[in-house]
C-alpha positions in Angstrom: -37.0 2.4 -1.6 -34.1 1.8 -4.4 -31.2 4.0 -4.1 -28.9 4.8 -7.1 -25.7 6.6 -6.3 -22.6 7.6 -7.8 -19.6 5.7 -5.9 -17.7 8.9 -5.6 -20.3 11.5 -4.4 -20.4 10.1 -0.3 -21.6 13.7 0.8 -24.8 12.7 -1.1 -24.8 9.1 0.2 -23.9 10.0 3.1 -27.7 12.6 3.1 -29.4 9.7 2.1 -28.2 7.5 4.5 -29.4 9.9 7.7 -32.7 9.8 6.2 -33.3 6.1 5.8 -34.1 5.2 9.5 -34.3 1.7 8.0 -31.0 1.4 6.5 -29.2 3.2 10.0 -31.0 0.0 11.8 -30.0 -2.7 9.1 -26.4 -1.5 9.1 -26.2 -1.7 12.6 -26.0 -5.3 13.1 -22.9 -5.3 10.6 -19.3 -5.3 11.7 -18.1 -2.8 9.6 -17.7 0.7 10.1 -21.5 2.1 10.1 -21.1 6.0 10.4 -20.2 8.2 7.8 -17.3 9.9 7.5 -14.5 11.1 4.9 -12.5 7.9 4.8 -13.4 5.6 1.9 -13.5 2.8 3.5 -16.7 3.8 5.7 -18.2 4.9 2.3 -17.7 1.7 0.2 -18.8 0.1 4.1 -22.0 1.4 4.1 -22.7 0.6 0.9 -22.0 -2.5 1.6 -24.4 -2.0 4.5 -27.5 -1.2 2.0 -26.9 -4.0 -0.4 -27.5 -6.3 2.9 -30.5 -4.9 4.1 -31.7 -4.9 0.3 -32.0 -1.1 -0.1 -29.5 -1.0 -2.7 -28.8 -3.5 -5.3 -25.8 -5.3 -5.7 -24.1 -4.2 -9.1 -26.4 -5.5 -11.4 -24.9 -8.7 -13.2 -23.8 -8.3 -16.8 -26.6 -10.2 -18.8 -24.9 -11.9 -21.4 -25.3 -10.5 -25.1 -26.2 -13.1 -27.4 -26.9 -12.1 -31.5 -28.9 -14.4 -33.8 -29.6 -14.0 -37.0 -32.6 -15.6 -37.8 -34.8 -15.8 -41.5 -38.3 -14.6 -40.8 -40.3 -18.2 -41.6 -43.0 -20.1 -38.9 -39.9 -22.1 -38.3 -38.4 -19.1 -36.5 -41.5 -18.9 -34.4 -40.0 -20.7 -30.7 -37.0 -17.8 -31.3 -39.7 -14.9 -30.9 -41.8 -16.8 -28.3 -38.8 -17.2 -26.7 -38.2 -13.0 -26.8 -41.7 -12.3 -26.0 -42.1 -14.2 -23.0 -39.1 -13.5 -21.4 -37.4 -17.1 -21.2 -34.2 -15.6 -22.4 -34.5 -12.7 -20.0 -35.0 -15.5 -17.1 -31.9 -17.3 -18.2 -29.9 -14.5 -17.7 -29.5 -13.1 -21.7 -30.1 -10.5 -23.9 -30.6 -11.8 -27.1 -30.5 -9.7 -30.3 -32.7 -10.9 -32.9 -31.2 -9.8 -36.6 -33.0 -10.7 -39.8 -31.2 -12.5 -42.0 -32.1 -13.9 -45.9 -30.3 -17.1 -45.6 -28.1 -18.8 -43.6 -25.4 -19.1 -46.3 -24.8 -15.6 -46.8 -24.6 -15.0 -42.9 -22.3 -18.1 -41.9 -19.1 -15.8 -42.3 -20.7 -13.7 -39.7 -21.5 -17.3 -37.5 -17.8 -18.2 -37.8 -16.2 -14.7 -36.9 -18.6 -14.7 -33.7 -20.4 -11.5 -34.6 -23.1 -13.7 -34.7 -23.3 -16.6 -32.1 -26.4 -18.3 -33.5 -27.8 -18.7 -36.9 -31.6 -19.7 -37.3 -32.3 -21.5 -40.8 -31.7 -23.6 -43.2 -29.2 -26.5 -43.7 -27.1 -25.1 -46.6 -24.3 -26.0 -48.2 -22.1 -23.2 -47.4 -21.9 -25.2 -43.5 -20.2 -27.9 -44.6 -17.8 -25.3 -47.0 -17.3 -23.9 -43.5 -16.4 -27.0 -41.8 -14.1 -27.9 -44.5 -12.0 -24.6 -43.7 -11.6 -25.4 -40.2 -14.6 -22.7 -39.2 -16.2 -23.1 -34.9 -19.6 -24.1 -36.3 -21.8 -26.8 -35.9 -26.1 -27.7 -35.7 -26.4 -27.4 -32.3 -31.0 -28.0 -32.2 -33.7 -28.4 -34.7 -35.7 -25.2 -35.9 -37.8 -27.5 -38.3 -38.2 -30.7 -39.4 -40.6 -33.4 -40.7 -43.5 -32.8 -41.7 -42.1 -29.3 -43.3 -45.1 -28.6 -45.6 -42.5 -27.0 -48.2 -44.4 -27.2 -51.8 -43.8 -27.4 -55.3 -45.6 -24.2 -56.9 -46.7 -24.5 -60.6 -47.7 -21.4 -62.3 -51.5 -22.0 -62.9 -51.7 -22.2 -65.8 -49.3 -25.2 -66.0 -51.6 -27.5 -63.5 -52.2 -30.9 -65.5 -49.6 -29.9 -67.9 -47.0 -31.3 -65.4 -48.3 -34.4 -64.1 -45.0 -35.8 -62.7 -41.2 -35.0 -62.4 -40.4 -36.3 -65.8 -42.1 -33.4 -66.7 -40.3 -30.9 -64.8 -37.0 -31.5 -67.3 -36.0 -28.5 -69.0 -38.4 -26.3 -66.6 -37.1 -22.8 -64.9 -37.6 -23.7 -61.5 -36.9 -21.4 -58.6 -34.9 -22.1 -55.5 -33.3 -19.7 -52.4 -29.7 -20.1 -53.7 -27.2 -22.6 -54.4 -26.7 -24.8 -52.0 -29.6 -24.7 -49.6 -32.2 -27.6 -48.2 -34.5 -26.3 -51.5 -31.5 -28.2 -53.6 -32.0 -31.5 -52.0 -35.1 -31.1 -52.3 -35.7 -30.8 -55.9 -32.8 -32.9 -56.7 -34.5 -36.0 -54.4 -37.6 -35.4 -56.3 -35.9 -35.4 -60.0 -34.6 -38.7 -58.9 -37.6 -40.2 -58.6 -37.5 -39.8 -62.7 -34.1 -40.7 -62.8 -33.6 -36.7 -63.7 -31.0 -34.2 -62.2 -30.2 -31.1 -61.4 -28.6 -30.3 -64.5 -31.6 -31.4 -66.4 -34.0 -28.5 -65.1 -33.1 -24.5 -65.6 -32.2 -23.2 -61.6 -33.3 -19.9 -60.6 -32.1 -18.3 -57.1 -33.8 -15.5 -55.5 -35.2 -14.9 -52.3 -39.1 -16.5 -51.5 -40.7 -13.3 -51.4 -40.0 -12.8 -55.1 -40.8 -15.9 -56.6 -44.7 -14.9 -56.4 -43.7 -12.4 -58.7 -41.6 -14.7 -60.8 -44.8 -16.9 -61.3 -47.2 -14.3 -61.8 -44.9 -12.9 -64.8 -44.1 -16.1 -66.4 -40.6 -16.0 -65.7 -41.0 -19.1 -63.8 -42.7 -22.2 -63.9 -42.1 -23.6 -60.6 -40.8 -22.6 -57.3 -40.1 -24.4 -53.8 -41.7 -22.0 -51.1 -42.4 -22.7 -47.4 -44.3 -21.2 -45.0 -46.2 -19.0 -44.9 -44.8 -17.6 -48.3 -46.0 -20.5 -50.5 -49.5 -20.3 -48.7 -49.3 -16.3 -49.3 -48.8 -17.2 -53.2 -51.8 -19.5 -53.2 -53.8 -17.3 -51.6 -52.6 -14.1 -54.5 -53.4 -16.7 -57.1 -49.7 -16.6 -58.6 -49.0 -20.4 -58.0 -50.4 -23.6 -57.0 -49.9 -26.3 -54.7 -48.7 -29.5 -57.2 -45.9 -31.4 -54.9 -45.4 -31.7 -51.1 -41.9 -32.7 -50.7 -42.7 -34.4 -47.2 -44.2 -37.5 -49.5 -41.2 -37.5 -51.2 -37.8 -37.2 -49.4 -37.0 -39.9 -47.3 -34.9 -40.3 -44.6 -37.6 -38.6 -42.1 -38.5 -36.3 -40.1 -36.2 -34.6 -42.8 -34.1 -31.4 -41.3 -35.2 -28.4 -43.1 -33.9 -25.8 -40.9 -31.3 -25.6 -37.6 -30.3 -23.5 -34.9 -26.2 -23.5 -36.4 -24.0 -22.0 -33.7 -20.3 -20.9 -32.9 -18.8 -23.9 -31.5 -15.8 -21.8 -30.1 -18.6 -19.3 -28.6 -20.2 -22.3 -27.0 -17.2 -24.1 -25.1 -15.9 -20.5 -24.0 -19.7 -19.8 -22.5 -21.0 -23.3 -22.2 -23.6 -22.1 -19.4 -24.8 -19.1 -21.0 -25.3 -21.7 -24.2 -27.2 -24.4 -22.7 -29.5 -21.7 -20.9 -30.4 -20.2 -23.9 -30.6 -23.7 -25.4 -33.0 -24.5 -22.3 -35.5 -21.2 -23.4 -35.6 -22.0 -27.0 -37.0 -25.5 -25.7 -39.1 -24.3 -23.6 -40.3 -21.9 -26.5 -40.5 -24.8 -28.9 -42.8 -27.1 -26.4 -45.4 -24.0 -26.7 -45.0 -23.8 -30.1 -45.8 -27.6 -30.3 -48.4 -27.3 -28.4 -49.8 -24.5 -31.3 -49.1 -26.4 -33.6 -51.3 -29.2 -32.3 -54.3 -26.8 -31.5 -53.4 -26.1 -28.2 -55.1 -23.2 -25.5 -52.3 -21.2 -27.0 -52.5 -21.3 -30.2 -53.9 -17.1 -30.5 -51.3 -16.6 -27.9 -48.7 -17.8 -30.5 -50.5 -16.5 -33.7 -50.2 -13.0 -31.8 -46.8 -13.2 -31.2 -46.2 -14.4 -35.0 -48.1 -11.3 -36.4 -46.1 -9.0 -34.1 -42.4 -10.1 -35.2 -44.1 -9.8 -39.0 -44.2 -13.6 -39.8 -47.2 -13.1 -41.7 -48.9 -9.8 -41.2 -52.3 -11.6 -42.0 -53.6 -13.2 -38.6 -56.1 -15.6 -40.6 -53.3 -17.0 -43.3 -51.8 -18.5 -40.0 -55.2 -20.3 -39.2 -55.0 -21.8 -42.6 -51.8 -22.6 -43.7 -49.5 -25.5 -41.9 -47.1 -24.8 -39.6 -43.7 -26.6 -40.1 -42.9 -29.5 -37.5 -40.0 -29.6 -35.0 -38.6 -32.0 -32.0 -40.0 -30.5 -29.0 -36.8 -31.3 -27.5 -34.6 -29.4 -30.7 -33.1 -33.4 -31.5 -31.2 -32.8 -34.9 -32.3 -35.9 -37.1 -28.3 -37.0 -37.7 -29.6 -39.6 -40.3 -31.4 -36.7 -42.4 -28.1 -34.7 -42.1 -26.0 -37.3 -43.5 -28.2 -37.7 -46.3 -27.8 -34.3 -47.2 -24.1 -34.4 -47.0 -24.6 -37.4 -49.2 -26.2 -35.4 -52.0 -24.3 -32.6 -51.8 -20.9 -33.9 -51.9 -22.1 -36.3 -55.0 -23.6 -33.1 -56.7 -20.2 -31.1 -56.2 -22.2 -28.6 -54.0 -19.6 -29.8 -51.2 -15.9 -30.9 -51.8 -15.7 -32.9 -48.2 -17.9 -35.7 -46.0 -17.4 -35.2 -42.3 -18.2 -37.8 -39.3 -21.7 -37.3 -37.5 -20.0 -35.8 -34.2 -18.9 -33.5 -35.9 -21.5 -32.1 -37.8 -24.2 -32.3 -35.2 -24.1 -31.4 -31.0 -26.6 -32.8 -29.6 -26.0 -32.1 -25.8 -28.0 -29.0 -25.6 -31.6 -30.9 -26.8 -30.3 -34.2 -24.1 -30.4 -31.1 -21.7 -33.3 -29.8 -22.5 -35.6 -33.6 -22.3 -33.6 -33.8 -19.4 -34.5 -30.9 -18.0 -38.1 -30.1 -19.2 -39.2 -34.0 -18.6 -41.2 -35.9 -21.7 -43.5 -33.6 -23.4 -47.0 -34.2 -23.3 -49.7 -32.8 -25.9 -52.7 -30.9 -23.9 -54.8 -31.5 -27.2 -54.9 -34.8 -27.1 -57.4 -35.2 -30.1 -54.9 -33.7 -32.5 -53.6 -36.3 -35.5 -51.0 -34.1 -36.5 -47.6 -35.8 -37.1 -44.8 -34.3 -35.9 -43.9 -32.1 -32.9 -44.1 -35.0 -30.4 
C-alpha cells in the first residue's frame, strides 16, 4: 500500500497510521518518536518512519527537464527510440521532443538554453554562433556516411543532365543558406570546376520541393530521407546523383546532436546520461539499419513519431548511417568550415576542440563496450 499525504493534515496521517498494522511494527524499531501526537516533530517522525519501511515514498526526485528540438528525418530516429523505450526515463530525464525545420533557425533558441539540444544538420549559422561567443558545440553524430542524400532531376530532364557541367545555370533547390545541402552541391559543382554562383539557389523546406518539381519551378533539388524516396515514389523527381560517391572526406557529417555547452558543464551528469540513452538508441537503430530482429520494432516506432506515415516506404528506401558510438567525424567538420569560410557563408575558422566534444561518444564505447552486428550477413557500410 502507497500512501499520499498532505504534510500539514497529521489528523489524517495520523488515521492512516492506526490502521496500517505494518507500518506501527516497521516504525517500531526506529529511534524516533513513533506515536502520534500534536507536536510536529512526531509528525514529520513518523513519516520518516513510512519512508523506511517503504510504505511511503521518499519525495520523489526532480527528473531533470531536458528540450530538444529535433527535424523530423530517419536521422532523428535513435531520439524517438530513445522516448519510446524509456532509456531517457531510466537515466533519470524528461525529455521534450519539439519539431523543428532546421537547425539554423532554432540555434538562437540552443544558445539562450530554451533549448538544450538541437538534432540536425551542420549549418552555417553554428559557426556564426561560435563566432559571437554563443555555449554551443556538436557534442554526437545523428548521421553520417553513407547519408543516401540525392540529387532529384525533374523527369523530364533525365539524360538532359548527364553531369554537373550541366547543372550551370539550373534552379536548384536547397533547405536554406548555409546548411550541409550547400556543401553539398557546391563539392559536386567542383568536380566541373563550377560554383555556387554559377547555378540559380532556391531555399525552402524538403517537403515542398516535390511540389517545386512537379510544377517546373525547379529543376533539381537535394532531398534526404525518406522525403527524396517519397518524391520518387509520387513521380515528381528522380534519382540522378548520390552525393555519398561524391564528397570526400568520409563518413561525411550530415547531421549532429549540437548542444548548450554552458547547459552541459552546469549539468554534466544529467548530459552524459542522456548522451548514454541516445547511444544506446543508436546501437538499436544500427542494428535496423543492418536488418536486424528489430527492424519492425524500429519501423513502428518511426511511423508513430510520423517519420514517414507509410510503413512500406521505410522497407524500401535507405536509412542514413551513423557511429554507433555518436563519434563526430572532426575531419568532415573541418572540411565544411573549409568551404564555408572560403564561400563567405562563415566570416571565422575555429580549432577542432572547439567545434567538436567528443567526451560523451568516448563515454558511451566506454560504457556500452564494442558494438557487435547480430546480422552478421549484412554488407551495408556504415553503422559499425
Amino acid at each position: 500500500m502507497r500512501h499520499r499525504i498532505a504534510l500539514t493534515d497529521t489528523a489524517s496521517y495520523c488515521a492512516r497510521l492506526e490502521k496500517d498494522e505494518g507500518a506501527r511494527q516497521d516504525c517500531s524499531m526506529h529511534p524516533l518518536p513513533r506515536r502520534c501526537g500534536e507536536a510536529m516533530m512526531r509528525f514529520f517522525s513518523a513519516v520518516l518512519c513510512l519512508v523506511m519501511a517503504g510504505l511511503l515514498p521518499a519525495a520523489a526526485q526532480q527528473r531533470a527537464t531536458v528540450t530538444m528540438g529535433v527535424i523530423t528525418l530517419v536521422s532523428s530516429a535513435p531520439t524517438y527510440i530513445a522516448a519510446e523505450k524509456g532509456y531517457f526515463r531510466e537515466a533519470g530525464l524528461d525529455v521534450q521532443i519539439e519539431p523543428i525545420e532546421s537547425t539554423g533557425n532554432a540555434m538562437p533558441l540552443l544558445a539562450s538554453n530554451r533549448m538544450q539540444i538541437l538534432v540536425g544538420g551542420v549549418s552555417a549559422a553554428y559557426w556564426n554562433a561560435l563566432a559571437n561567443n554563443l555555449p554551443v558545440i556538436m557534442a554526437f553524430d545523428s548521421a553520417s556516411s553513407p547519408v543516401y542524400t540525392d540529387m532529384l532531376l525533374r523527369p523530364d530532364l533525365l539524360g538532359k543532365i548527364s553531369t554537373a557541367a550541366d547543372l550551370k545555370g539550373r534552379t536548384i533547390a536547397v533547405t536554406a543558406p548555409g546548411a550541409i545541402p550547400v556543401y553539398q552541391l557546391a563539392k559536386l559543382l567542383q568536380t566541373a570546376n563550377l560554383s555556387l554562383g554559377d547555378v540559380n539557389l532556391k531555399y525552402m523546406p524538403m517537403p515542398q520541393m516535390s511540389v517545386g518539381l512537379a510544377n517546373t519551378a525547379l529543376d533539381a533539388a537535394l532531398m534526404a530521407p525518406p522525403l527524396n524516396a517519397m518524391a520518387v515514389q509520387q513521380k515528381t523527381g528522380v534519382h540522378w546523383k548520390d552525393f555519398d560517391d561524391v564528397v570526400r572526406p568520409q563518413p561525411m557529417e550530415l547531421a549532429v546532436y549540437t548542444a548548450n555547452s554552458d547547459w552541459m558543464t552546469q549539468n554534466h551528469d544529467e548530459a552524459r546520461k542522456l548522451f548514454l540513452a541516445l547511444g544506446r538508441a543508436a546501437r538499436d537503430y544500427c542494428q535496423a539499419y543492418h536488418g536486424g530482429p528489430n527492424r519492425g520494432e524500429v519501423e513502428d516506432i518511426m511511423v508513430k513519431y510520423q517519420v514517414t506515415r507509410e510503413r512500406a516506404l521505410l522497407d524500401e528506401m535507405p536509412w542514413q548511417a551513423r557511429d554507433p558510438n555518436g563519434r563526430v567525424n572532426l575531419a568532415s567538420i573541418e572540411d565544411i568550415q573549409e568551404l564555408f569560410f572560403a564561400t563567405g557563408m562563415i566570416k571565422q575558422k575555429f580549432a577542432g576542440s572547439r567545434l567538436v566534444d567528443g567526451r560523451f561518444a568516448d563515454d558511451v564505447a566506454a560504457q556500452l563496450g564494442p558494438f557487435a552486428l547480430l546480422n552478421r550477413d549484412s554488407k551495408k557500410a556504415g553503422c559499425r
